[in-house]
TORKOL-4160 file (C-alpha; in steps of 0.2 Angstrom, whole numbers, padded with zeros to 4 digits, m for minus):
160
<pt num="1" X="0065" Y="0045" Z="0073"/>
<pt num="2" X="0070" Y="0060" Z="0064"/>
<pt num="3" X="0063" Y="0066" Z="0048"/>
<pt num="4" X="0081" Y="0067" Z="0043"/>
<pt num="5" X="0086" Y="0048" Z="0047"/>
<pt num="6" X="0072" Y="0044" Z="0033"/>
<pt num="7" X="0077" Y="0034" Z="0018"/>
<pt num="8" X="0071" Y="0047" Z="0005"/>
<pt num="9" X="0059" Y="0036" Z="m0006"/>
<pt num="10" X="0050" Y="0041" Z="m0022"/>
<pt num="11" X="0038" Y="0039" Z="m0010"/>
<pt num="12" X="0045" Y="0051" Z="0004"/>
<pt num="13" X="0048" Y="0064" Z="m0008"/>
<pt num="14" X="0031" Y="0063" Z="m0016"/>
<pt num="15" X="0024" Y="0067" Z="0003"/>
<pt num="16" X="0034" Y="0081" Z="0005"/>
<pt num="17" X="0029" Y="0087" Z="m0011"/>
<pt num="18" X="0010" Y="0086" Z="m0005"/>
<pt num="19" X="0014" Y="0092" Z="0011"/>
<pt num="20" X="0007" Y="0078" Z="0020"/>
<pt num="21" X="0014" Y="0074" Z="0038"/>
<pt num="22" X="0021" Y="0055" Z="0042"/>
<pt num="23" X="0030" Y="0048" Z="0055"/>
<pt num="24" X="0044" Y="0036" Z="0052"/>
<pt num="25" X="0044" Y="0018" Z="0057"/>
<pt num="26" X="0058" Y="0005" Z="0053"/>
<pt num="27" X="0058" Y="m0011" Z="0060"/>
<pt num="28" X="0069" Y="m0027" Z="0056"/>
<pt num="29" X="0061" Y="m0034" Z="0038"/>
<pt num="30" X="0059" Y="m0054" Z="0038"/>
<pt num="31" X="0058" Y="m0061" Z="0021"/>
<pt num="32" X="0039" Y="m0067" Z="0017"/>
<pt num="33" X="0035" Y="m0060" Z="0033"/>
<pt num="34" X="0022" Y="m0047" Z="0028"/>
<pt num="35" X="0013" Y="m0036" Z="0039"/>
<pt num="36" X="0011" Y="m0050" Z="0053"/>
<pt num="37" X="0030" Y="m0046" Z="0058"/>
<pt num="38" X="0029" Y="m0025" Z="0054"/>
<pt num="39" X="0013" Y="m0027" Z="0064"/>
<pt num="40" X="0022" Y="m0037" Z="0079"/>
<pt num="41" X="0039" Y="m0027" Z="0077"/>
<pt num="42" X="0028" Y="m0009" Z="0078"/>
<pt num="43" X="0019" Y="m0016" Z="0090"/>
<pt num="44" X="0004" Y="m0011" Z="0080"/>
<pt num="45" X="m0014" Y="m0018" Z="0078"/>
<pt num="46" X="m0011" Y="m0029" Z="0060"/>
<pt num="47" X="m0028" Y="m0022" Z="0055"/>
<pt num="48" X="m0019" Y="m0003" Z="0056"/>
<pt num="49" X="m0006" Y="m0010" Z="0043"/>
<pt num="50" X="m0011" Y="m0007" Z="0025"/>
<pt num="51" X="m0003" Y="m0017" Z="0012"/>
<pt num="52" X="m0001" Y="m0011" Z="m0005"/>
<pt num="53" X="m0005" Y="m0026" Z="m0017"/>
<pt num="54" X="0001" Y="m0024" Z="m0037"/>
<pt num="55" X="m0013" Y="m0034" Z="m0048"/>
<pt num="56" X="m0019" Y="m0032" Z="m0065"/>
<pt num="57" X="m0035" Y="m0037" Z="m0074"/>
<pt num="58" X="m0039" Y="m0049" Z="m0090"/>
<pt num="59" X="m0030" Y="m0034" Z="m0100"/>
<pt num="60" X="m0014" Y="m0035" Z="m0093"/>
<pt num="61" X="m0018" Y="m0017" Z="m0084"/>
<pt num="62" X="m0010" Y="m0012" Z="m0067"/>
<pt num="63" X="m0018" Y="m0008" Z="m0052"/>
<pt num="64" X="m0014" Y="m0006" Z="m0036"/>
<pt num="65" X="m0025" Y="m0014" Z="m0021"/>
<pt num="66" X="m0024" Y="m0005" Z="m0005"/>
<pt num="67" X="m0031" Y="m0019" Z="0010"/>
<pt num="68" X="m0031" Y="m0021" Z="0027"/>
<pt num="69" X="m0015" Y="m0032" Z="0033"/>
<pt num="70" X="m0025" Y="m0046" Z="0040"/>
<pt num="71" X="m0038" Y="m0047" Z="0029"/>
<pt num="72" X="m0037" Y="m0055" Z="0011"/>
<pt num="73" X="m0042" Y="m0047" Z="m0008"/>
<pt num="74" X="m0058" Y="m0057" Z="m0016"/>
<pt num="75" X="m0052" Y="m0056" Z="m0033"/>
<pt num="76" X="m0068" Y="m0058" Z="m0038"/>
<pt num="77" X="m0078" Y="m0047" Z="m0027"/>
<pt num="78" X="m0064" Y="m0032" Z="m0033"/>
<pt num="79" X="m0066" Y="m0038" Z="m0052"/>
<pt num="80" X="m0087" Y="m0034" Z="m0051"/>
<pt num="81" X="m0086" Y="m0020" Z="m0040"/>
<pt num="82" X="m0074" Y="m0012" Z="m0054"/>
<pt num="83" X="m0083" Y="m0020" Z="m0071"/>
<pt num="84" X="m0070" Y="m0033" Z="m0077"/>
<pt num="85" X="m0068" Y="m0050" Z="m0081"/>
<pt num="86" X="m0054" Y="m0054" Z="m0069"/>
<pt num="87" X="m0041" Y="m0049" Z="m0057"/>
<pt num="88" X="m0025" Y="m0058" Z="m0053"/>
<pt num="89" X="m0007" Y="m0052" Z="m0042"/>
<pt num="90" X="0005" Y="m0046" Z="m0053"/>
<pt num="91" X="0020" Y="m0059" Z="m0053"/>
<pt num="92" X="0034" Y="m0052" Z="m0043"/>
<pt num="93" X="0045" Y="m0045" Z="m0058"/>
<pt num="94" X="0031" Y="m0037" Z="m0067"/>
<pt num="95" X="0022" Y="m0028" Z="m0051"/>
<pt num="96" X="0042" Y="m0023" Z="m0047"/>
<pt num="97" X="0042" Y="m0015" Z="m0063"/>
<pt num="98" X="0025" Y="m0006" Z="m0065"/>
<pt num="99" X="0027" Y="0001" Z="m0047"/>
<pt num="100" X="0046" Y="0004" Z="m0046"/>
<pt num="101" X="0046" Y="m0004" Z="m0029"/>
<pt num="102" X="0053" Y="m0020" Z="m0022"/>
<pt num="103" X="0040" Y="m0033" Z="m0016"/>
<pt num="104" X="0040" Y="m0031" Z="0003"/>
<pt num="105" X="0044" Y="m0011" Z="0001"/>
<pt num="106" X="0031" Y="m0008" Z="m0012"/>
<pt num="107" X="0022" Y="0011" Z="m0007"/>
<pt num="108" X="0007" Y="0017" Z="m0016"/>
<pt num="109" X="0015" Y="0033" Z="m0017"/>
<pt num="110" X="0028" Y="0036" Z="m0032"/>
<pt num="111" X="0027" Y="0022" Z="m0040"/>
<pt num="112" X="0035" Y="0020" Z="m0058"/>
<pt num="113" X="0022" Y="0020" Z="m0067"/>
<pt num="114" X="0004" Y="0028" Z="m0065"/>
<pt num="115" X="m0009" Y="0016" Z="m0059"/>
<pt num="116" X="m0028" Y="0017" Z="m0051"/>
<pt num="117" X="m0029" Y="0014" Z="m0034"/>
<pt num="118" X="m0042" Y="0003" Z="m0027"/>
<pt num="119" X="m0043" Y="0005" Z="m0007"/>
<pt num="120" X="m0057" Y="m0004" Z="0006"/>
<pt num="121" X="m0069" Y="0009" Z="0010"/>
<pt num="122" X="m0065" Y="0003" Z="0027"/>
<pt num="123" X="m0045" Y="0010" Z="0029"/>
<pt num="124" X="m0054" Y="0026" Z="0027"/>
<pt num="125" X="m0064" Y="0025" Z="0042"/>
<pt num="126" X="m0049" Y="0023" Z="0053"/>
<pt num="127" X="m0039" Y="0037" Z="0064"/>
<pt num="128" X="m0021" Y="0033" Z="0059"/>
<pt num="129" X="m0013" Y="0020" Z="0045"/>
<pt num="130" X="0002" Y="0015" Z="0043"/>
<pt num="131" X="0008" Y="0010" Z="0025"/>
<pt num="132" X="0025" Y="0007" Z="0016"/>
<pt num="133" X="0035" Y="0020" Z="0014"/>
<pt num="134" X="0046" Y="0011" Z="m0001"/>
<pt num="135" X="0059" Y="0003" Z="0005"/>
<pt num="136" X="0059" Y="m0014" Z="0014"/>
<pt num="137" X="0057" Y="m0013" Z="0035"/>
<pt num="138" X="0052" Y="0004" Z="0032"/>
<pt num="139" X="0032" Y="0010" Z="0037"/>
<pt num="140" X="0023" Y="0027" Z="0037"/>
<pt num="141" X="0009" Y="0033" Z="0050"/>
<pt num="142" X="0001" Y="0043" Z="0040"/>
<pt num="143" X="m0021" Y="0049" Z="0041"/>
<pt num="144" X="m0032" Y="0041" Z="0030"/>
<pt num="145" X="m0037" Y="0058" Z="0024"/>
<pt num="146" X="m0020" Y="0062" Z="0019"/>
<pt num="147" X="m0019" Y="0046" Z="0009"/>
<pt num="148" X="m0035" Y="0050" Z="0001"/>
<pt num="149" X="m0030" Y="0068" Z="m0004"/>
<pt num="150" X="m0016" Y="0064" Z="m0010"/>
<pt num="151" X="m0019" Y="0046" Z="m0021"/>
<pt num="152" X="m0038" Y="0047" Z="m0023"/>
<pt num="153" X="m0041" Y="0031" Z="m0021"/>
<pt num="154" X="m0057" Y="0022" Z="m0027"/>
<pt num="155" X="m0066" Y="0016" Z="m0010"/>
<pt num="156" X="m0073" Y="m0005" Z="m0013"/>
<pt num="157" X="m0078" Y="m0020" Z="m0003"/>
<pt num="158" X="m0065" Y="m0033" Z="m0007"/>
<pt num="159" X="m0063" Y="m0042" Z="0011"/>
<pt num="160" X="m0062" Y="m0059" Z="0006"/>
């Protein structure tokens, strides 16, 4: 697909912005699918597919979780490695809100508001990653270096 045909994303223009080169990759979103169908519709390795989790801690604070698409976020594991009493998913609404994104198209890239971003030390090991671009049925490829220049994110160990 050509750079053209993307949907231009807060996301997409914060990538361009940073320079950072991504291919494009739509595929036919299924409602509560998650990154088992993106994975299957890619034909992609599930483990490749990052998925950006909205959470927030005892004080109500956003954050955003980047994981592995089949592995699950310890809560608890996350809230020691980062010095709070608790974590929790946003609810729906409220993670909309703070990242300006639509569960199922949520990006880590040009979200609403400005959040830390937590992401397993193990994405960053990997050759290429692909990771919502902000819309629904739309993914990036992108490199883990260029996610990591672009969003710092702080590395953990959160596989539940």
């Amino acid at each position: 697909m050509s750079k053209s045909k993307s949907p231009v994303t807060p996301a997409i223009r914060m990538l361009r912005t940073h320079k950072v080169p991504f291919t494009d990759h739509l595929y036919r979103y299924e409602d509560g699918g998650g990154t088992r169908v993106s994975a299957r519709e890619l034909g992609v390795d599930e483990h490749t597919v990052i998925k950006t989790l909205i959470m927030e801690d005892e004080n109500n604070n956003p954050l955003i979780v980047l994981m592995h698409g089949d592995c699950e976020v310890s809560t608890k594991s996350l809230a020691r490695c980062i010095g709070v009493k608790s974590i929790v998913p946003c609810k729906p609404v409220v993670a909309d809100r703070h990242s300006g994104y639509q569960i199922g198209g949520t990006s880590p890239f040009g979200t609403r508001k400005t959040m830390t971003v937590y992401c397993e030390a193990s994405i960053l090991a990997l050759d290429k990653i692909y990771i919502n671009g902000g819309k629904r049925g739309y993914l990036i490829a992108i490199s883990p270096a260029d996610l990591k220049r672009v969003l710092n994110p702080i590395p953990v160990s959160a596989i539940q």
